[in-house]
C-alpha positions as CSV (number, residue, x, y, z in Angstrom):
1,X,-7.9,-34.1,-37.3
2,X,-11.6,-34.0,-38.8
3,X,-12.6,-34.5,-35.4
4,X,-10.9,-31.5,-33.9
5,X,-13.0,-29.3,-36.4
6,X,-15.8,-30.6,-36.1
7,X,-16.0,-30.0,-32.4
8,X,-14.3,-26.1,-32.9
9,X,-16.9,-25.8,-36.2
10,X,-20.1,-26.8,-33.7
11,X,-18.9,-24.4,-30.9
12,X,-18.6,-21.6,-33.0
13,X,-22.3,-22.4,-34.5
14,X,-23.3,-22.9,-31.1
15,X,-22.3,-19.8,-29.8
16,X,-23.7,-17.8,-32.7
17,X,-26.5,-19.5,-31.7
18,X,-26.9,-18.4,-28.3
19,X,-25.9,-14.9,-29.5
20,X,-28.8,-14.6,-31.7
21,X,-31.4,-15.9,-29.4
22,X,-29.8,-13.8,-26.5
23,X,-30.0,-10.7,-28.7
24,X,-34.0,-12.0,-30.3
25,X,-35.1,-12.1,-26.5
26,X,-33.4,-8.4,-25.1
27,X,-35.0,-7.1,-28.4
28,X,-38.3,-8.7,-27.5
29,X,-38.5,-8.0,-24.0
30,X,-37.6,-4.2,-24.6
31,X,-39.9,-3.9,-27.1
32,X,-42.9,-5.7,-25.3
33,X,-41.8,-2.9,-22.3
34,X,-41.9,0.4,-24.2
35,X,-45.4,-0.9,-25.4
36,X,-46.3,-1.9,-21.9
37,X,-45.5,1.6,-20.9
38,X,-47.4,3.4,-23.5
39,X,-50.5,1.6,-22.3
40,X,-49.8,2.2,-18.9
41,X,-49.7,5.9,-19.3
42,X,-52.9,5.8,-22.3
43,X,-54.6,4.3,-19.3
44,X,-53.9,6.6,-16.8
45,X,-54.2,9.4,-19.4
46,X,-58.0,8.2,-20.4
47,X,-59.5,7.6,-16.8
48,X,-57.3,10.8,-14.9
49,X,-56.7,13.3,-18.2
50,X,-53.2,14.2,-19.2
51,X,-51.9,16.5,-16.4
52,X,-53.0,14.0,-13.5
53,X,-51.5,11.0,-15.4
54,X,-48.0,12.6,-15.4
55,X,-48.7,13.9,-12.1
56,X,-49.1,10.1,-10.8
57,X,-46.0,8.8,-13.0
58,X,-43.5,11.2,-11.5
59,X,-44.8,10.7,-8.0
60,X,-44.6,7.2,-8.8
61,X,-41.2,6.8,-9.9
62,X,-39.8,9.2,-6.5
63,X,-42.0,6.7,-4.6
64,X,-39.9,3.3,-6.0
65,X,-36.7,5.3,-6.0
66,X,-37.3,6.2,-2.3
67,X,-38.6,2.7,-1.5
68,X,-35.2,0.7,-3.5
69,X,-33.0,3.3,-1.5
70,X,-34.4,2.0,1.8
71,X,-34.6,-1.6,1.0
72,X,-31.3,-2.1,-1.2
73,X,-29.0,0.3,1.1
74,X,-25.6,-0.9,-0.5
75,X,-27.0,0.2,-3.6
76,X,-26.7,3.8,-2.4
77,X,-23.1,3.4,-1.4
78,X,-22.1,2.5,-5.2
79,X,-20.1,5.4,-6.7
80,X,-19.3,3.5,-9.7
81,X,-19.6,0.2,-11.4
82,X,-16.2,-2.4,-11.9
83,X,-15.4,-3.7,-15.1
């Protein structure tokens, strides 16, 4: 019988675990992303002024949009997500 709990006991730390790193490296990589961004557009803003910078990131996003339409196809035929 000890050995029964022992093995549920380490499962259940084991998947707390997991959790917690799972949720340390979502929180990381969002984090690192906003900041990423920020530079990005600082960048743009500095060398092209503000107007041009926003300019360039709206173009920018229609141009990756466009370009995932045309190479993921099946992505455009999703009306809604399962599950």
């Amino acid at each position: 019988m000890m050995c029964a709990l022992r093995v549920v006991a380490d499962r259940a730390v084991a998947s707390a675990v997991t959790s917690s790193m799972s949720a340390a490296a979502f929180s990381l990589f969002t984090g690192t992303s906003n900041q990423l961004g920020e530079f990005r557009a600082g960048v743009l803003a500095a060398l092209f002024g503000a107007v041009p910078a926003v300019l360039i990131g709206g173009v920018g996003t229609i141009v990756v949009a466009a370009l995932w339409m045309t190479l993921f196809p099946e992505l455009r035929r999703i009306r809604a997500f399962e599950g």
